[in-house]
PDB file of the backbone (N, CA, C, O) and the ligand in Angstrom, with CONECT records:
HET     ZN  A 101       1
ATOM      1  N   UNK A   1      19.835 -17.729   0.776  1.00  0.00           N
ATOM      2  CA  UNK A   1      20.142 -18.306   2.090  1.00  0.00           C
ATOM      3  C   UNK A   1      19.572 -19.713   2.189  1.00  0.00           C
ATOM      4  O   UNK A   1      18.350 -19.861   2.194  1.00  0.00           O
ATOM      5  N   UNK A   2      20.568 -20.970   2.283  1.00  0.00           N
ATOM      6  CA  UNK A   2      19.837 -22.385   2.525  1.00  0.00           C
ATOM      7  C   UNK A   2      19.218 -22.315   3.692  1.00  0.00           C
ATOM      8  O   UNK A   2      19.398 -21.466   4.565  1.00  0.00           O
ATOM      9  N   UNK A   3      18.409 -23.304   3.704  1.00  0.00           N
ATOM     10  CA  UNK A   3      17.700 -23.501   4.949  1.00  0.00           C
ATOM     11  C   UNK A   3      17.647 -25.092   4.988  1.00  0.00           C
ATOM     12  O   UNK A   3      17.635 -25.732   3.936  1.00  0.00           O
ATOM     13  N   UNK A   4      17.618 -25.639   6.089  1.00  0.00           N
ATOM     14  CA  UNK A   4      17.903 -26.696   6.711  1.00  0.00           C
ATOM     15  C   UNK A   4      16.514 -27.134   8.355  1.00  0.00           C
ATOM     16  O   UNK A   4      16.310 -26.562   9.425  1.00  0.00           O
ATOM     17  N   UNK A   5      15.856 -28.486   7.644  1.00  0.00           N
ATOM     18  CA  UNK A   5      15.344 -28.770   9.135  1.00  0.00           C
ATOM     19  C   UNK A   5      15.740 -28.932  10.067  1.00  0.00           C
ATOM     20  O   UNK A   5      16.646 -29.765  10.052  1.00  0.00           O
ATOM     21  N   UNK A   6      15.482 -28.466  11.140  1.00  0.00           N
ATOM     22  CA  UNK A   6      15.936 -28.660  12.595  1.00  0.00           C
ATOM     23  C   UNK A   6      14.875 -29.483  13.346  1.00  0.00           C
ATOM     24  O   UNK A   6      13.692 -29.582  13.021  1.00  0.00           O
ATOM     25  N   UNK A   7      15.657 -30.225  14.707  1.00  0.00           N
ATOM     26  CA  UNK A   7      14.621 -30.918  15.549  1.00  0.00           C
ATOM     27  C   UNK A   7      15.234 -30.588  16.883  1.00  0.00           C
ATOM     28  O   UNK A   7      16.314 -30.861  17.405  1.00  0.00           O
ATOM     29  N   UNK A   8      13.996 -29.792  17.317  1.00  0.00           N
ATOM     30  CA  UNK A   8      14.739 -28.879  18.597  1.00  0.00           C
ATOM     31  C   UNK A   8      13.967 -29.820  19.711  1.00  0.00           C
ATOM     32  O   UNK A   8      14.096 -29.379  20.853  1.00  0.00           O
ATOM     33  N   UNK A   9      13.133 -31.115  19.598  1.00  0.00           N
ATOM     34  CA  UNK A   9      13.175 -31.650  20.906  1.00  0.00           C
ATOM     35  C   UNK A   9      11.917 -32.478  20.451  1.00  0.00           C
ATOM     36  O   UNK A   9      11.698 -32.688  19.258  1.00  0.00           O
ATOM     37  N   UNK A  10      10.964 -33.016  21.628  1.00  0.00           N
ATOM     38  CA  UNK A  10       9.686 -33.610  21.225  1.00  0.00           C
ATOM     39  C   UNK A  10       9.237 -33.053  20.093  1.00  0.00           C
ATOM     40  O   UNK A  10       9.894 -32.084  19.714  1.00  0.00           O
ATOM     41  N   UNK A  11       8.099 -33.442  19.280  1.00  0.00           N
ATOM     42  CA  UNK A  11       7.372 -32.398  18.712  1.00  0.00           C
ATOM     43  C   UNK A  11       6.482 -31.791  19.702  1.00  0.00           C
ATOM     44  O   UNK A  11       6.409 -30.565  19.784  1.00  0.00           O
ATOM     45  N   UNK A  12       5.658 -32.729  20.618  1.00  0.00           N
ATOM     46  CA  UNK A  12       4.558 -31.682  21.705  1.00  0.00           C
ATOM     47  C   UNK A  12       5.747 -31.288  22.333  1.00  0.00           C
ATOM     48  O   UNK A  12       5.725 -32.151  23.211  1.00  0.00           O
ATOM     49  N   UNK A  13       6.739 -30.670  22.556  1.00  0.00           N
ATOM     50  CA  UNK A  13       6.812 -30.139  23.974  1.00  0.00           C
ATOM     51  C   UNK A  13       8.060 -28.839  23.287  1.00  0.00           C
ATOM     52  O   UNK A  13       8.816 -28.145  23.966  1.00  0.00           O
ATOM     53  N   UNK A  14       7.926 -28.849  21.828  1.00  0.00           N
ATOM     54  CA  UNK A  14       8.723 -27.145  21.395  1.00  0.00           C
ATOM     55  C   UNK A  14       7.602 -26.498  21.224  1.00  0.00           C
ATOM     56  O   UNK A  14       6.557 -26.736  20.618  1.00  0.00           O
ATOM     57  N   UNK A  15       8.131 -25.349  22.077  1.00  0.00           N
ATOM     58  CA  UNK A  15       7.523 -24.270  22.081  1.00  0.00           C
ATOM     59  C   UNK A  15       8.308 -22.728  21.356  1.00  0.00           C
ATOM     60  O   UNK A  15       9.413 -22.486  20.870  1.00  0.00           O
ATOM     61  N   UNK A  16       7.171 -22.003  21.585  1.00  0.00           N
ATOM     62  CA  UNK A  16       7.485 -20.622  20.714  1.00  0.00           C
ATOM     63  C   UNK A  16       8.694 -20.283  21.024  1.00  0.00           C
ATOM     64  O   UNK A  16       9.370 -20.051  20.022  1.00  0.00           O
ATOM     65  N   UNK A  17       9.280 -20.152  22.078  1.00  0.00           N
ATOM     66  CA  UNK A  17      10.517 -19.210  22.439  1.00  0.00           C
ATOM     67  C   UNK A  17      11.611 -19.938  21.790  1.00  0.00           C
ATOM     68  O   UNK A  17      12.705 -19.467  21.480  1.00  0.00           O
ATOM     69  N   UNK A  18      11.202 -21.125  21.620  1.00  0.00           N
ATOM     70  CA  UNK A  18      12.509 -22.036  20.953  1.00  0.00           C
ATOM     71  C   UNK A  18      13.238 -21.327  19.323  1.00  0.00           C
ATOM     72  O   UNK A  18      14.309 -21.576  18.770  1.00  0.00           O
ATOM     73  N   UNK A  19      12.136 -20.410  18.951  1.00  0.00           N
ATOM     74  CA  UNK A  19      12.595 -20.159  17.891  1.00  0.00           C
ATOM     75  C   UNK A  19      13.644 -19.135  17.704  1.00  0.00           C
ATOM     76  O   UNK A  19      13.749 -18.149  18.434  1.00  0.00           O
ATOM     77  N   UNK A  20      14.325 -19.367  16.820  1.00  0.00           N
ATOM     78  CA  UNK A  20      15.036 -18.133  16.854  1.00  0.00           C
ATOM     79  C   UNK A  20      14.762 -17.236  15.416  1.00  0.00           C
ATOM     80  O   UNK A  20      14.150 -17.704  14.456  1.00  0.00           O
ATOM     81  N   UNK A  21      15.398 -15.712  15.467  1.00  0.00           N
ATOM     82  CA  UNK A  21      15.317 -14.842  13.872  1.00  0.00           C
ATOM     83  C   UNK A  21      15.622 -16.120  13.016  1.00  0.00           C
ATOM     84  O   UNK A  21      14.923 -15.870  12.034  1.00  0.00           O
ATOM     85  N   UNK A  22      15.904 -16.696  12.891  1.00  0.00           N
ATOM     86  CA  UNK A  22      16.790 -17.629  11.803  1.00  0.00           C
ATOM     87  C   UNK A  22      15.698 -18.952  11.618  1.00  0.00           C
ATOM     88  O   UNK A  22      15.888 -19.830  10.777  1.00  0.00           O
ATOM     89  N   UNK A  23      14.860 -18.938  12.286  1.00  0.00           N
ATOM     90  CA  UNK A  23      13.967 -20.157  11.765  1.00  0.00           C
ATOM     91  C   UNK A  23      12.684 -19.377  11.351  1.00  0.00           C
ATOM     92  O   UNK A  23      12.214 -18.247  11.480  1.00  0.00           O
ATOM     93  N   UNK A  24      12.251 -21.008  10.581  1.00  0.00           N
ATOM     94  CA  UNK A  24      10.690 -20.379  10.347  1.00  0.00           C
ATOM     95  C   UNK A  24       9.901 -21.630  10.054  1.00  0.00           C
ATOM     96  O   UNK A  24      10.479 -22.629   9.627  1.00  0.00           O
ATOM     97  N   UNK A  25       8.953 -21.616  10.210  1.00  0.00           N
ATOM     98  CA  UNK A  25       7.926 -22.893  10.894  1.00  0.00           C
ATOM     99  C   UNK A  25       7.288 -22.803   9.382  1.00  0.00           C
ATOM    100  O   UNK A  25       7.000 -21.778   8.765  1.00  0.00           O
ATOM    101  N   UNK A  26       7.151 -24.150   8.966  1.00  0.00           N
ATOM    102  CA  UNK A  26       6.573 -24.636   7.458  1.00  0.00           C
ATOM    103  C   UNK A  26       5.606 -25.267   7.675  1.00  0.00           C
ATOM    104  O   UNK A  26       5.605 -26.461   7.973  1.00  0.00           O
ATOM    105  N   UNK A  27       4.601 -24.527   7.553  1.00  0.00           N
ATOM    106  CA  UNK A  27       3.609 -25.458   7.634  1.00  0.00           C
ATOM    107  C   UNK A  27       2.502 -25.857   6.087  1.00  0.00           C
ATOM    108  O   UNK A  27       1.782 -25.264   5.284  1.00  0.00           O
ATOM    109  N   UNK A  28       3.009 -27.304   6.408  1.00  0.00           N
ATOM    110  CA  UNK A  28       1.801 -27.633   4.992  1.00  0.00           C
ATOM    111  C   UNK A  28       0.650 -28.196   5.177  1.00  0.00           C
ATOM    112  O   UNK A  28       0.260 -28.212   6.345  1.00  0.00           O
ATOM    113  N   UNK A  29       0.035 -28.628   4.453  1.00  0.00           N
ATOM    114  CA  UNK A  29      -1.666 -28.570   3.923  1.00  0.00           C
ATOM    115  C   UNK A  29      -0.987 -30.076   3.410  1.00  0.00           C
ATOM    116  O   UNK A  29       0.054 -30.295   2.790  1.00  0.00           O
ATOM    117  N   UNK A  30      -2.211 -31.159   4.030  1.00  0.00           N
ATOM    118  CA  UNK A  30      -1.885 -32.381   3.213  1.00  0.00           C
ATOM    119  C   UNK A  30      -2.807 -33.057   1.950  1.00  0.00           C
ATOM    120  O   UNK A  30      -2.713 -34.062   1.244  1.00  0.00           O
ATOM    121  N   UNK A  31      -3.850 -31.797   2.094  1.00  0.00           N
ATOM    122  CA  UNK A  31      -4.731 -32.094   1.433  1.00  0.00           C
ATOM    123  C   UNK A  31      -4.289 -31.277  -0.416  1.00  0.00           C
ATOM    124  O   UNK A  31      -4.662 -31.576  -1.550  1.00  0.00           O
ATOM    125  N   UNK A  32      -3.469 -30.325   0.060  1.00  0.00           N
ATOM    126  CA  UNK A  32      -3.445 -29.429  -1.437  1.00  0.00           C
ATOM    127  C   UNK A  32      -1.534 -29.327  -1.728  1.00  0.00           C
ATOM    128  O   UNK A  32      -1.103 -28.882  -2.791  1.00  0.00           O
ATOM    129  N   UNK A  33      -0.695 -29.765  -0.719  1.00  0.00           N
ATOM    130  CA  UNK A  33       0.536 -29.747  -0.444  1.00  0.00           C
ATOM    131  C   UNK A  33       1.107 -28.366  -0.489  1.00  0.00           C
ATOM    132  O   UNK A  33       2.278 -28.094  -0.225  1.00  0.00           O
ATOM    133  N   UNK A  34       0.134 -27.476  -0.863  1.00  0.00           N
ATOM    134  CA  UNK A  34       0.577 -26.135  -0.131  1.00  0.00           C
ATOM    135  C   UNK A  34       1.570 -25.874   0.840  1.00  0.00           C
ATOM    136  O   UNK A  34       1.404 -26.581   1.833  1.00  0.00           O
ATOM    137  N   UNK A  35       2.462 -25.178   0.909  1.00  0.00           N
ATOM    138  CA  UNK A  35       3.522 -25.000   2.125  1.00  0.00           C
ATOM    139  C   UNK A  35       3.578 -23.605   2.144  1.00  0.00           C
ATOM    140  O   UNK A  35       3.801 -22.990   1.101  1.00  0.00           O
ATOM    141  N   UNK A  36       3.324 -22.779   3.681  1.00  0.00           N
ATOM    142  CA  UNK A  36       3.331 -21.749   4.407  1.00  0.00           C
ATOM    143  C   UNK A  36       4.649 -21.429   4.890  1.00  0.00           C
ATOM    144  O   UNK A  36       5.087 -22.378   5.539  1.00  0.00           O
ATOM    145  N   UNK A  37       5.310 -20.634   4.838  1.00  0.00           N
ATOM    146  CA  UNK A  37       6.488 -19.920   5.783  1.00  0.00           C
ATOM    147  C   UNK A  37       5.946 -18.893   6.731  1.00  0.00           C
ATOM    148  O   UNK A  37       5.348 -17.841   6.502  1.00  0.00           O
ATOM    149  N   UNK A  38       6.216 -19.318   7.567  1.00  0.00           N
ATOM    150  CA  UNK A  38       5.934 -18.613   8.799  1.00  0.00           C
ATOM    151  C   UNK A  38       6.577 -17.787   9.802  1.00  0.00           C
ATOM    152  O   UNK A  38       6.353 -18.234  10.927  1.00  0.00           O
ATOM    153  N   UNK A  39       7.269 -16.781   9.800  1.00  0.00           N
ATOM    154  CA  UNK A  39       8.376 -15.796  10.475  1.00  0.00           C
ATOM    155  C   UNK A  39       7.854 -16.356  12.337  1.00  0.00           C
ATOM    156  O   UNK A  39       6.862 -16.828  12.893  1.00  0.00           O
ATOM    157  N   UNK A  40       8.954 -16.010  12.622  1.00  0.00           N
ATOM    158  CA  UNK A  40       8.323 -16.344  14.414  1.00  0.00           C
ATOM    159  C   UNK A  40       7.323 -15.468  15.109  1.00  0.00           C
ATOM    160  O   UNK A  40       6.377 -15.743  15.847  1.00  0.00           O
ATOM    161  N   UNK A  41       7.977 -13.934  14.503  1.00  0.00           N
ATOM    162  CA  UNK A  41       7.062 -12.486  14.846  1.00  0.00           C
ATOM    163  C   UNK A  41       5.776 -12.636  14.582  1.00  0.00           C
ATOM    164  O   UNK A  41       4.921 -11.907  15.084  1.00  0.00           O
ATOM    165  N   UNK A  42       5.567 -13.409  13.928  1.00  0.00           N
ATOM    166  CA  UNK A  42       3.888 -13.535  13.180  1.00  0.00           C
ATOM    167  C   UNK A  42       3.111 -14.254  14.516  1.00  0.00           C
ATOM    168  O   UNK A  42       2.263 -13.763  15.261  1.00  0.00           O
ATOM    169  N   UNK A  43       3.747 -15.644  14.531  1.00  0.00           N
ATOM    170  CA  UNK A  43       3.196 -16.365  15.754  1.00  0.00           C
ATOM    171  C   UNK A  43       3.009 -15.807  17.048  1.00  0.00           C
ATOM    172  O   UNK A  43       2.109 -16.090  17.838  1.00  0.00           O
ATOM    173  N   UNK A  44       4.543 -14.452  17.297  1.00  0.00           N
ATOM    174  CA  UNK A  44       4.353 -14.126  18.531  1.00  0.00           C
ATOM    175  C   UNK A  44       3.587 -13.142  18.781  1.00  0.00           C
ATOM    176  O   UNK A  44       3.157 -12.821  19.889  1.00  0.00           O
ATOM    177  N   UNK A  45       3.403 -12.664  17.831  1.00  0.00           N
ATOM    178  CA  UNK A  45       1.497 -11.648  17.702  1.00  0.00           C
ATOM    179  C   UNK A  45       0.390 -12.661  18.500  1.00  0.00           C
ATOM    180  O   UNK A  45      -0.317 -12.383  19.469  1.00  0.00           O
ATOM    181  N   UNK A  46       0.448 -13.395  18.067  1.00  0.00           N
ATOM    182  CA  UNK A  46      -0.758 -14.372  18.412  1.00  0.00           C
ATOM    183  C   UNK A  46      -0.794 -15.152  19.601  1.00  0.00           C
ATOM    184  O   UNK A  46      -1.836 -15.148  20.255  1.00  0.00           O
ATOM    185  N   UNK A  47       0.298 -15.900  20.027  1.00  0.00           N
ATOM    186  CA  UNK A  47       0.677 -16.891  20.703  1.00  0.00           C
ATOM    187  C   UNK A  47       1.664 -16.303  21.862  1.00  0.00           C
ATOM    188  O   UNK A  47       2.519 -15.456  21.604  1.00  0.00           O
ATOM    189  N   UNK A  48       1.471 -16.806  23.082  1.00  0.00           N
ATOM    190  CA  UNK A  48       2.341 -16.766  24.620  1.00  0.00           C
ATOM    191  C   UNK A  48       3.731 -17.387  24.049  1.00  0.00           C
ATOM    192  O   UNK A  48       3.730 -18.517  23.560  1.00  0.00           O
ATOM    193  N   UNK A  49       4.582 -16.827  24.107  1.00  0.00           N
ATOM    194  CA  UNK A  49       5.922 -17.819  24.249  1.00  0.00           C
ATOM    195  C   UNK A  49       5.899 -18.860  24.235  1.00  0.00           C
ATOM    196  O   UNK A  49       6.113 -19.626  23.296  1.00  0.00           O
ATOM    197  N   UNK A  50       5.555 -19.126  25.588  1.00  0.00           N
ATOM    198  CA  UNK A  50       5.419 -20.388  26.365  1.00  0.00           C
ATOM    199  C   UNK A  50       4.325 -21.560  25.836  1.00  0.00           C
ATOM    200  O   UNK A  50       4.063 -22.478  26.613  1.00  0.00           O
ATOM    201  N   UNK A  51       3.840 -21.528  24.821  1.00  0.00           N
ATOM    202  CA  UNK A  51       2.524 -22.248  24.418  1.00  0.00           C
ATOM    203  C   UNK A  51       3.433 -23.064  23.261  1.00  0.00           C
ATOM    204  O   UNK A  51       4.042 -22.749  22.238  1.00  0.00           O
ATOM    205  N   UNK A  52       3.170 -24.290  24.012  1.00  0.00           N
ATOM    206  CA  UNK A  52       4.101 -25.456  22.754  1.00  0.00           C
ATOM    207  C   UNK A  52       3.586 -25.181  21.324  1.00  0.00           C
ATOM    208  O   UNK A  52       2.358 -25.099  21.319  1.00  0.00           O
ATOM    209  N   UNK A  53       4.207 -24.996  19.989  1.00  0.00           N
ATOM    210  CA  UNK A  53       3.435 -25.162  19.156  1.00  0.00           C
ATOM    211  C   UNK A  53       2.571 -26.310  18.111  1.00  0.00           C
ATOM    212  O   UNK A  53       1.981 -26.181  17.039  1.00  0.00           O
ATOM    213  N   UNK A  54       2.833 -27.454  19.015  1.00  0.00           N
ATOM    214  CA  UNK A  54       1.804 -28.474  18.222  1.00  0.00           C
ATOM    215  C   UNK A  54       0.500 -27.946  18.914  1.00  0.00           C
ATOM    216  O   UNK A  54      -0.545 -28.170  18.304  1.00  0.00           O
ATOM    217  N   UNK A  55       0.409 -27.165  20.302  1.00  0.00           N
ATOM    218  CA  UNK A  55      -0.799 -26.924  21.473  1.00  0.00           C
ATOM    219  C   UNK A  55      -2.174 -25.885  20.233  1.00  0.00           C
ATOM    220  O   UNK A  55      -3.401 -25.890  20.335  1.00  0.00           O
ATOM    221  N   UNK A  56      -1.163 -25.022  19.038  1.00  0.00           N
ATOM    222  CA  UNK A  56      -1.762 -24.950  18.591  1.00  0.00           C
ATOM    223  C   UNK A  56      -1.706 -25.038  16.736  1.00  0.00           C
ATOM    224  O   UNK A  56      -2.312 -24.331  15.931  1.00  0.00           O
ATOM    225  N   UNK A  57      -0.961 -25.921  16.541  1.00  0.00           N
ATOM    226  CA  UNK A  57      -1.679 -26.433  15.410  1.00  0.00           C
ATOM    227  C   UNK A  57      -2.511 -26.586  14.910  1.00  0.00           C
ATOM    228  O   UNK A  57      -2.507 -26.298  13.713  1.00  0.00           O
ATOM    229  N   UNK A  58      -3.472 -27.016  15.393  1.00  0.00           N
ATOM    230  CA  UNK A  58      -5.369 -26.898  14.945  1.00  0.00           C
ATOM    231  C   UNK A  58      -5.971 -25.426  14.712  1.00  0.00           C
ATOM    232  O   UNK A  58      -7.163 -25.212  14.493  1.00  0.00           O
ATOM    233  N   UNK A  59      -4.776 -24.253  14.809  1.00  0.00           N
ATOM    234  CA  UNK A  59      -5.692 -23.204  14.285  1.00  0.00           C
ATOM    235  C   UNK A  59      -4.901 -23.187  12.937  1.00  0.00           C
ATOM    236  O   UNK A  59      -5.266 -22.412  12.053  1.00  0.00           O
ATOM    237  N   UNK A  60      -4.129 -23.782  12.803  1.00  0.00           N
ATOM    238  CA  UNK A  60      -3.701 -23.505  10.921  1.00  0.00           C
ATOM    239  C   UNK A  60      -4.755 -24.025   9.956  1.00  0.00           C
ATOM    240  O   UNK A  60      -5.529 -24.963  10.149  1.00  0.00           O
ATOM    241  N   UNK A  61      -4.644 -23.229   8.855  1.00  0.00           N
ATOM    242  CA  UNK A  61      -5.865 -23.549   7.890  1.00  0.00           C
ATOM    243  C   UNK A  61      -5.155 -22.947   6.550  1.00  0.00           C
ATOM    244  O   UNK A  61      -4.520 -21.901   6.419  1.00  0.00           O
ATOM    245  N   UNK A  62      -5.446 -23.865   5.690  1.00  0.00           N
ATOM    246  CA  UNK A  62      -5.010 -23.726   4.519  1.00  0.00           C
ATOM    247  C   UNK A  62      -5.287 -22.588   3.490  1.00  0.00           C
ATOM    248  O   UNK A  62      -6.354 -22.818   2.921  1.00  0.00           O
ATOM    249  N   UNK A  63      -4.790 -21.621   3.122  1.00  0.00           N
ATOM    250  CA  UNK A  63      -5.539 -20.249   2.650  1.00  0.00           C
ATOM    251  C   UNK A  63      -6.006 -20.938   1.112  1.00  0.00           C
ATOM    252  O   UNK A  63      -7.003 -20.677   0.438  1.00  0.00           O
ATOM    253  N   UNK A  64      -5.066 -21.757   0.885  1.00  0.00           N
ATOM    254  CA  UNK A  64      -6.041 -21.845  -1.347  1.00  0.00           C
ATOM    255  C   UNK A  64      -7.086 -22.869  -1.080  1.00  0.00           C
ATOM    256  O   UNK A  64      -8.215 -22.621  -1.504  1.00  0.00           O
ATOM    257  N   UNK A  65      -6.803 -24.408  -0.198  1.00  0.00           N
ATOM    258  CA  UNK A  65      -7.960 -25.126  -0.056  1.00  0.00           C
ATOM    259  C   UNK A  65      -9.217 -24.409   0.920  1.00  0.00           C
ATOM    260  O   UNK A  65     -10.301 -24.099   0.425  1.00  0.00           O
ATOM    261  N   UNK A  66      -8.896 -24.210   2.332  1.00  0.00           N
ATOM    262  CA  UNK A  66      -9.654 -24.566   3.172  1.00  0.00           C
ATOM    263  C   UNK A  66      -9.348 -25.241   4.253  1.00  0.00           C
ATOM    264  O   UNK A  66      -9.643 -24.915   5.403  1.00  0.00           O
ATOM    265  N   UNK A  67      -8.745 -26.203   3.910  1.00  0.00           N
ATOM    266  CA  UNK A  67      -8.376 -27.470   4.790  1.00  0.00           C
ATOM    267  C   UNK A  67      -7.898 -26.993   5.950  1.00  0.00           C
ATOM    268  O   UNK A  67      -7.009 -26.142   5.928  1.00  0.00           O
ATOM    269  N   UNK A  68      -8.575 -27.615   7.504  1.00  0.00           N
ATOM    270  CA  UNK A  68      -7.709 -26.911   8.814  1.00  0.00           C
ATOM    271  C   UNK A  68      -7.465 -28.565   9.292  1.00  0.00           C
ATOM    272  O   UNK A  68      -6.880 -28.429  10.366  1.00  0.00           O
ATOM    273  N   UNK A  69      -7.610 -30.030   9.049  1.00  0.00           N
ATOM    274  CA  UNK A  69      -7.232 -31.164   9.601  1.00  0.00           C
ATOM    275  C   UNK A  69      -5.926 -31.553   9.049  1.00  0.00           C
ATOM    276  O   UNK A  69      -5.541 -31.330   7.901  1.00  0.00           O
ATOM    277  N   UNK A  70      -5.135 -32.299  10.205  1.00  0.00           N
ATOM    278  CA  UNK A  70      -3.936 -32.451  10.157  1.00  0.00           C
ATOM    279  C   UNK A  70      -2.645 -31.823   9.012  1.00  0.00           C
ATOM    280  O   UNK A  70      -1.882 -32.276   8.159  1.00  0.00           O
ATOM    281  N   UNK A  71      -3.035 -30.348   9.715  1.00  0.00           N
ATOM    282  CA  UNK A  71      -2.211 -29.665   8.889  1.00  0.00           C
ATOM    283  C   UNK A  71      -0.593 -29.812   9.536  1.00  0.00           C
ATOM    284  O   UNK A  71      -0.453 -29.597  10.740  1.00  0.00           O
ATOM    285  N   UNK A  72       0.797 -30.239   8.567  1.00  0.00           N
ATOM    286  CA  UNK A  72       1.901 -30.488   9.543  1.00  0.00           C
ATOM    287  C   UNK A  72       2.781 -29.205   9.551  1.00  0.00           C
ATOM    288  O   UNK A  72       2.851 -28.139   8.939  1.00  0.00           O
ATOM    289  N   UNK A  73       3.342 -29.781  10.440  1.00  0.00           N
ATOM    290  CA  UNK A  73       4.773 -28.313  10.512  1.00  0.00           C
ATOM    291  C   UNK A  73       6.219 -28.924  11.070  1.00  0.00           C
ATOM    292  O   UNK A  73       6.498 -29.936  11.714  1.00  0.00           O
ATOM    293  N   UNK A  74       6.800 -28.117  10.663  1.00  0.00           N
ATOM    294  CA  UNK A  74       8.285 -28.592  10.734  1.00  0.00           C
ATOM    295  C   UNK A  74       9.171 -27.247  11.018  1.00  0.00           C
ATOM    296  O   UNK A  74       8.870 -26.246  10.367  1.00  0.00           O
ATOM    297  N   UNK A  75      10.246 -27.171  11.955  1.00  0.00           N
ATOM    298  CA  UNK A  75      10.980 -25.963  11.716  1.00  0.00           C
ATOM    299  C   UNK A  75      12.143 -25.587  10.613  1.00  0.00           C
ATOM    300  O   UNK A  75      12.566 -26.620  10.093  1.00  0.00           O
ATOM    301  N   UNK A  76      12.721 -24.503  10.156  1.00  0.00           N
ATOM    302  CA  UNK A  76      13.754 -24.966   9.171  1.00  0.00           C
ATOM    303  C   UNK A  76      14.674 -23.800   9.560  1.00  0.00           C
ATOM    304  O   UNK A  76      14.362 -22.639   9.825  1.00  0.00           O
ATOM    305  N   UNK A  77      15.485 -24.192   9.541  1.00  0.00           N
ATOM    306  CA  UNK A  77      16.476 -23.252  10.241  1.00  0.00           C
ATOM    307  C   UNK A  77      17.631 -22.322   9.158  1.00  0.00           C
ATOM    308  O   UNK A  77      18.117 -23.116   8.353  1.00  0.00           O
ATOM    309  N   UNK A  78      17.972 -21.410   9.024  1.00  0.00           N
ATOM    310  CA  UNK A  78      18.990 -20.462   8.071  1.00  0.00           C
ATOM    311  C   UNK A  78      20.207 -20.810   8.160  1.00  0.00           C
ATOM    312  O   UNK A  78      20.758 -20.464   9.205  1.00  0.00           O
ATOM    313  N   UNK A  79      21.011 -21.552   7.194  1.00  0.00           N
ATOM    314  CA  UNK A  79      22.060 -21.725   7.750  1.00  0.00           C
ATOM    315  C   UNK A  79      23.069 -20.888   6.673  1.00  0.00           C
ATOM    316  O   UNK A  79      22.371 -20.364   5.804  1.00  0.00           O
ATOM    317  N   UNK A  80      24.368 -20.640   6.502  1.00  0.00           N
ATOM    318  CA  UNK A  80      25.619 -20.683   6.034  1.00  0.00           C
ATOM    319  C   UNK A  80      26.575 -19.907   6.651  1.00  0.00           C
ATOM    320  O   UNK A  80      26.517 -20.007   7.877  1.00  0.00           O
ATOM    321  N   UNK A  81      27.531 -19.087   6.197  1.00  0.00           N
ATOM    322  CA  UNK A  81      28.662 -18.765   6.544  1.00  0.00           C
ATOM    323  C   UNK A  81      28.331 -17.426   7.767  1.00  0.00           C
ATOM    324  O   UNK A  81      29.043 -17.427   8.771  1.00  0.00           O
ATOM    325  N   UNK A  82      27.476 -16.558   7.654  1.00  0.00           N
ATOM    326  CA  UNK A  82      26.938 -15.675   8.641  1.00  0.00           C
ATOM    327  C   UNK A  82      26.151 -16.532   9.827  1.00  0.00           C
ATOM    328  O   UNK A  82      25.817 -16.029  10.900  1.00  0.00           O
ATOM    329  N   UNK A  83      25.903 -17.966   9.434  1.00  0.00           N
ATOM    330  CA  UNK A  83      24.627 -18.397  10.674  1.00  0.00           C
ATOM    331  C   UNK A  83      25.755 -19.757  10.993  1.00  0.00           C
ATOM    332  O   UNK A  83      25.058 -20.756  11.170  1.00  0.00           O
ATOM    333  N   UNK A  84      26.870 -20.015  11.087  1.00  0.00           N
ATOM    334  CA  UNK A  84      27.437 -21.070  11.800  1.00  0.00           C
ATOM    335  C   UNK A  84      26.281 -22.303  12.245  1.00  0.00           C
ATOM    336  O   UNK A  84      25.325 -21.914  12.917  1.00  0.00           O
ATOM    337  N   UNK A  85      26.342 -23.545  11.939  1.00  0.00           N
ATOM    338  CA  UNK A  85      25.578 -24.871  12.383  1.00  0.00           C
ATOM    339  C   UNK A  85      26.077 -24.966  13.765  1.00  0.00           C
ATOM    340  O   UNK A  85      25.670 -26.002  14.290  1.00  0.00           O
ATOM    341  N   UNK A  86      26.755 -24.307  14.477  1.00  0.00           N
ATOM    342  CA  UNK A  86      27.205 -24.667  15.784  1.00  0.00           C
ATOM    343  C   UNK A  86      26.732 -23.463  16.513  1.00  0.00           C
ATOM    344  O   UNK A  86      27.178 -23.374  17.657  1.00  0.00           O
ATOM    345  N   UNK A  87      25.840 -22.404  16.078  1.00  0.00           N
ATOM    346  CA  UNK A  87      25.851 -21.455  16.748  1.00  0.00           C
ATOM    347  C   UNK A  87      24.211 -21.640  17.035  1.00  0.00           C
ATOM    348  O   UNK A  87      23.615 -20.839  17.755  1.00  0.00           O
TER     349      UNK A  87
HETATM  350 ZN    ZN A 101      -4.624 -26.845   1.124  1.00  0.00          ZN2+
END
């Protein structure tokens, strides 16, 4: 299944609910370039809907370095013939 970045609005002001089954939040480590996939279900264990997710960025931490400063994230979205780009 390709996957494709999406930009669903500010970066401060997307929040959790924005996500859908079909995305998943990448977050890397700039210190080790490590990259995390992140299911939405995971976050919504943790996190209010409603809580933008740059609000908490500062709890990501790098599992092989260590590293928890300016760790980034990006969403990436599922796309092809079952997930329509217009849907
Ligand atoms: Zn790292």
């Amino acid at each position: 299944m390709p996957y494709e970045p999406v930009t669903l609005g500010f970066k401060f002001a997307i929040r959790l609910k924005q996500l859908t089954a079909r995305d998943v939040l990448v977050v890397t480590c700039p210190a080790c370039h490590k990259s995390y996939y992140v299911a939405p279900h995971i976050l919504l264990e943790r996190y209010h809907e409603h809580r933008p997710i740059e609000s908490f960025a500062s709890d990501f931490v790098c599992k092989r370095c260590g590293n928890r400063h300016d760790m980034s994230w990006r969403i990436d979205r599922a796309v092809g013939p079952e997930f329509p780009r217009s849907a």
